[in-house]
C-alpha positions as CSV (number, residue, x, y, z in Angstrom):
1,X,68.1,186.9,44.5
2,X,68.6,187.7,48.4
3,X,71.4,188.5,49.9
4,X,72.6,184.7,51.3
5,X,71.9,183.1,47.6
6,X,74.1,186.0,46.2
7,X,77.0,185.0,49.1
8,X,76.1,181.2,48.4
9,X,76.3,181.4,44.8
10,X,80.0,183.5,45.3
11,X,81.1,180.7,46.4
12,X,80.2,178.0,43.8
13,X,81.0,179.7,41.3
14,X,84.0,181.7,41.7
15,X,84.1,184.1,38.8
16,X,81.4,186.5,38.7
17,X,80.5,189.8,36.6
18,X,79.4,192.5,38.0
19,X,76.9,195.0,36.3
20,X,79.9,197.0,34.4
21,X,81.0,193.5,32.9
22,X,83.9,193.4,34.8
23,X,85.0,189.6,36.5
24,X,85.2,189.9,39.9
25,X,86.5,187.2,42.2
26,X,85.0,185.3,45.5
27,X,87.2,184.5,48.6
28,X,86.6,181.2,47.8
29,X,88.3,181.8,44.7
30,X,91.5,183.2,45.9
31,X,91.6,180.5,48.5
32,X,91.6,177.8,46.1
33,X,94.1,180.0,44.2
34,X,96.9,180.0,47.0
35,X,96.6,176.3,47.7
36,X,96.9,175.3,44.6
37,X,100.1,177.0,44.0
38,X,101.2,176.2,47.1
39,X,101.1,172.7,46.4
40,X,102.6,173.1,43.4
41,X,105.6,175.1,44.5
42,X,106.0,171.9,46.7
43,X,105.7,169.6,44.0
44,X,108.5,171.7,42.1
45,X,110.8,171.8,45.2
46,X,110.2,167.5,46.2
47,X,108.7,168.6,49.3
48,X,105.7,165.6,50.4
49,X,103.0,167.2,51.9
50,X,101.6,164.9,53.9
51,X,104.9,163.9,55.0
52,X,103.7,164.6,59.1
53,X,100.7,162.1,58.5
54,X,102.3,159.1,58.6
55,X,99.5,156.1,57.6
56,X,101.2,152.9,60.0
57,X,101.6,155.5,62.8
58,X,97.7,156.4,62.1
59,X,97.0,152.8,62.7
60,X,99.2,151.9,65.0
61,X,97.2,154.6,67.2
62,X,94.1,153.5,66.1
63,X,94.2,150.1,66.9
64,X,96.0,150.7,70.4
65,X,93.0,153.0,71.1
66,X,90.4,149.7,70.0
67,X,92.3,147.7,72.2
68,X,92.3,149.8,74.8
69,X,88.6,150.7,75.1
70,X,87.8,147.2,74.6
71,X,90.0,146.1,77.6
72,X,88.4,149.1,79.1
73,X,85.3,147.6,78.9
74,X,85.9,144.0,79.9
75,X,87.2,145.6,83.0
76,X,84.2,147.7,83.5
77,X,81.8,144.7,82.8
78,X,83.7,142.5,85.7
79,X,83.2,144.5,88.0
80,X,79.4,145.0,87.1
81,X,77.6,142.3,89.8
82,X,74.3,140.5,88.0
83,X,71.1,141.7,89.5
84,X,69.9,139.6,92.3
85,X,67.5,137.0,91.6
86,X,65.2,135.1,93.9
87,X,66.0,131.9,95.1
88,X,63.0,130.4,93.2
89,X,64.1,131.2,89.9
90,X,67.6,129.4,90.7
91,X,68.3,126.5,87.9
92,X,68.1,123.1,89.7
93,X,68.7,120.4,88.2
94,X,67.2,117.4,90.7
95,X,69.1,114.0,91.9
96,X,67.5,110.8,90.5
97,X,65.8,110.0,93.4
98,X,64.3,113.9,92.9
99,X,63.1,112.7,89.4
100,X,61.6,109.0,90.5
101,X,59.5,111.0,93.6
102,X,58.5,113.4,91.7
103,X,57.1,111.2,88.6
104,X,55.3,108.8,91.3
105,X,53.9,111.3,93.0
106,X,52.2,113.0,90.0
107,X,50.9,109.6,88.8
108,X,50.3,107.8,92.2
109,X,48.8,110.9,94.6
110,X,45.7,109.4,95.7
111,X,43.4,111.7,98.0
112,X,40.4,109.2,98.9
113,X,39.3,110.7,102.4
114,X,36.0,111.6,101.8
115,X,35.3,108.2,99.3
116,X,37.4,105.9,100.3
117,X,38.8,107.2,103.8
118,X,42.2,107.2,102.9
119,X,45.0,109.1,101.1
120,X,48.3,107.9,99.8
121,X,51.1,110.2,99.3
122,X,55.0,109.4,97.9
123,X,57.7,110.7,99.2
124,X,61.4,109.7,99.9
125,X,62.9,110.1,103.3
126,X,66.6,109.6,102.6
127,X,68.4,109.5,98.8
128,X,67.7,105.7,98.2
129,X,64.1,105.3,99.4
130,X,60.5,105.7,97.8
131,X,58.0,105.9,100.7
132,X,54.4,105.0,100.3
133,X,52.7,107.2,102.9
134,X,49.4,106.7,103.4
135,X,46.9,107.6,106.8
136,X,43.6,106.7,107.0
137,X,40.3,106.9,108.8
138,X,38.7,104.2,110.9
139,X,36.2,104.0,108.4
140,X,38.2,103.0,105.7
141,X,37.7,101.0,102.6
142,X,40.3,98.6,103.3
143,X,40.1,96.6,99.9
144,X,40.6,99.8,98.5
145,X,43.4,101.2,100.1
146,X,45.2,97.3,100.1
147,X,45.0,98.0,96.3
148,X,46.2,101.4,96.2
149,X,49.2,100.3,98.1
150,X,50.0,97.2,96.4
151,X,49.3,98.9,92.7
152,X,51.7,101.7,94.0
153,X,54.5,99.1,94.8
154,X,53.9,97.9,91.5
155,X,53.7,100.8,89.6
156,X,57.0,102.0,91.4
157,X,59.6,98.8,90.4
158,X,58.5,99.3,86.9
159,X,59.4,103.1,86.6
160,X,62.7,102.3,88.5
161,X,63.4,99.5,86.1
162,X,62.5,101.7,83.4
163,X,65.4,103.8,84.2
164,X,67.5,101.4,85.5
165,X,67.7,102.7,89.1
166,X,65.4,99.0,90.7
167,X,69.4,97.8,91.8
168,X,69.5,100.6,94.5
169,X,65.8,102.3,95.1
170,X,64.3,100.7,98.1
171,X,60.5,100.9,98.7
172,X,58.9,101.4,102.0
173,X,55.5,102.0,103.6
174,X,54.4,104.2,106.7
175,X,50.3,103.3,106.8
176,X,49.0,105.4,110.3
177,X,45.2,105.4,111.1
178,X,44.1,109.0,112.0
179,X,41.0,110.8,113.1
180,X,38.7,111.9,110.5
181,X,38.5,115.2,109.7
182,X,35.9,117.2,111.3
183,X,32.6,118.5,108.8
């Protein structure tokens, strides 16, 4: 056995012999000795030992220390600002008359310049008007466009019906010829 599992196994096992069949005795042992009769010298005399460890006055400490690290924190966290973000990535939520252009744009954009010489566009100049914007070319398919226009009217009093908004949404047209673009 070397010289640490000798000192290791003093102190398991207390009571050893040595080679003249003597019992010897570990520290450990005499340690564990003394406080055991200390203890029981108390017992004897009615003396508590852990009388200076008083349990409520452990919590009491313990829990003033939770709340005081927790209040720590909030504070902390306050005063932490969020990271800035980019105006894009703002949440919006858009106005009704947001919504309605938006929808008829998506389902009435028309760009006809090359076929037709026209293009129709919707947008809405003030908060209770759809505008049918359209510019075309002088060589435009008139019949066309006069169908695109009307079918856009249309198509706009049933989706402002649909949501109950056709008592205040107010349709208008701005129809400008321009030059044609050159090739």
């Amino acid at each position: 056995m070397t010289a640490f599992g000798k000192q290791m196994r003093g102190l398991i096992h207390p009571l050893m012999y040595d080679g003249d069949g003597k019992p010897s005795v570990s520290a450990f042992s005499i340690q564990l000795g003394e406080a055991r009769s200390a203890k029981k010298e108390s017992e004897e005399r009615g003396v508590n030992m852990n009388a200076g460890h008083s349990r409520p006055k452990l919590v009491g400490y313990s829990l003033a220390m939770a709340i005081l690290s927790s209040l720590l924190s909030v504070l902390v966290y306050a005063q932490i600002k969020p990271p800035q973000t980019s105006p894009g990535l703002q949440p919006f939520t858009p106005t009704s008359i947001d919504w309605l252009t938006t929808t008829l744009q998506a389902s009435l954009r028309q760009e006809a310049m090359s076929s037709d010489g026209f293009a129709l566009q919707i947008a809405s100049p003030d908060p209770e008007t759809i505008l049918i914007y359209v510019r075309y070319t002088p060589h435009v398919n008139r019949k066309a466009m006069n169908s695109s226009i009307h079918t856009a009217r249309q198509v706009i009093g049933i989706i402002a019906k649909r949501y109950g908004w056709d008592g205040w949404v107010r349709v208008r047209e701005d129809i400008q010829r321009v030059q044609p673009p050159n090739k």
